[in-house]
N, C-alpha and C positions, 0 to 999 in steps of 0.2 A: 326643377331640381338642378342646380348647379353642381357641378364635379370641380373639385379643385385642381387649380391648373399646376402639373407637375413638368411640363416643359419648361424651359426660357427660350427667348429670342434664338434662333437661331440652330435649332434641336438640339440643342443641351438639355440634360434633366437635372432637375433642381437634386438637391441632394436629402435626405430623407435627415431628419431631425435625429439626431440621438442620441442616444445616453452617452455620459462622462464614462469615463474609463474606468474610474474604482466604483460608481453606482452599483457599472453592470458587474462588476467584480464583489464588490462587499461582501453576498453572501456566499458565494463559492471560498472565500478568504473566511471567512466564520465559521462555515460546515468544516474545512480542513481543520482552524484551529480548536475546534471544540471535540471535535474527532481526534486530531494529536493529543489534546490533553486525555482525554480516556485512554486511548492505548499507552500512552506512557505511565500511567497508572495502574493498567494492568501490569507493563510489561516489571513496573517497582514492585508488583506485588509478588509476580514469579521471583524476583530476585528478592524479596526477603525469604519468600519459604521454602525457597532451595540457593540454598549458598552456595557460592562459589568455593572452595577453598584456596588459600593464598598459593599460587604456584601452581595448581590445578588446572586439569584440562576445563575451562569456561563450560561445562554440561549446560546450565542454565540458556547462558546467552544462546547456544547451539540449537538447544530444544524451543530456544522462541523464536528464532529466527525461521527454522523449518517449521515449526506451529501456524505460525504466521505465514507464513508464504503456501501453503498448503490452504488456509483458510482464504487467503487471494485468488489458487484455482479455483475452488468452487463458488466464490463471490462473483469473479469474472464471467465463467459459464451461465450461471444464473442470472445476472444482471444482462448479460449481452446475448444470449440463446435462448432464456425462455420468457423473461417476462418485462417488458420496459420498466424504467426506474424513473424516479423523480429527476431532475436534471444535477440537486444538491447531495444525491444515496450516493455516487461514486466518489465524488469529494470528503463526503462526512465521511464514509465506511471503510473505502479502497487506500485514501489517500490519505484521509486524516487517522483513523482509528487504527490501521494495520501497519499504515506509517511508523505512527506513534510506537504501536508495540513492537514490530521490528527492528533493530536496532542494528543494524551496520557499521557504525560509527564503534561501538562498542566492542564487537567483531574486530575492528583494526584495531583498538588499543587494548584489547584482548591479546591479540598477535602479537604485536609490540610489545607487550611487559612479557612474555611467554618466553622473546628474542633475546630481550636487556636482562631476565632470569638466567640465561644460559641454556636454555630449553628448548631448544634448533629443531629438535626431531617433534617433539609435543606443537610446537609453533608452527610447522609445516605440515604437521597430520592436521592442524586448526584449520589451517589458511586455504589448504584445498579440501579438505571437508564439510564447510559451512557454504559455500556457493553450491558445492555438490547436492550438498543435501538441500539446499533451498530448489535448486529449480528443478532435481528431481519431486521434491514436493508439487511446487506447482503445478508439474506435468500429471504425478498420479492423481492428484486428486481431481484436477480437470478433468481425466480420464476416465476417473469413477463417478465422478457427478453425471457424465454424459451415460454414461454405463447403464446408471439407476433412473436417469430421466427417463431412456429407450426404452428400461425393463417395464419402468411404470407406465407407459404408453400403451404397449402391448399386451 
């Protein structure tokens, strides 16, 4: 039985054969976009069946932004503390789907049109209540996942 020789001349090691850059990437780039397409179809869907009102404090964009990032703690915990994931579940689910439905972007030119309204006080109770309430999101509900993992252990 011969072993393939992975020396050269000289003790250099030969360099190991590999994959192109977008092979190895293609499906981590697929999982996100097909994951972005769903969450941004959920997140069109909260926004048809609760409106925004013109001039109004953005409730919508607010409640999906903290929905979503609440729904990120306990994806996190679970993927990363109790049970391994497929290498493409945090791409498709974390990045593309919660992505998609979170909306940050939205958030600033929510703020922005709130400002250009004349609406300074509403604009500012937006502008630091939506990060507030997002990573307190994250945090309780990581909290409470960990919480309910422990209780159910015991």
């Amino acid at each position: 039985m011969t072993v393939p020789k992975t020396w050269r001349p000289g003790g250099i090691r030969a360099a190991a054969p590999r994959r192109s850059g977008w092979r190895a990437q293609a499906p981590v780039v697929a999982a996100v976009a097909l994951g972005g397409g769903a969450g941004a179809a959920a997140r069109y869907a909260a926004s048809l069946g609760w409106p925004t009102q013109s001039g109004g404090f953005p409730w919508t964009t607010f409640a999906v932004n903290a929905a979503g990032c609440a729904v990120i703690g306990v994806f996190m915990v679970v993927i990363t503390e109790v049970r391994a994931a497929h290498r493409l579940v945090r791409p498709f689910f974390g990045t593309g789907v919660l992505g998609g439905f979170t909306t940050f972007s939205t958030y600033a030119v929510d703020t922005r049109s709130l400002f250009a309204d004349g609406r300074a006080p509403t604009g500012l109770a937006y502008l630091a209540a939506t990060p507030l309430a997002a990573l307190t999101a994250v945090w309780l509900a990581a909290w409470a996942t960990r919480r309910v993992l422990k209780w159910r252990q015991s």
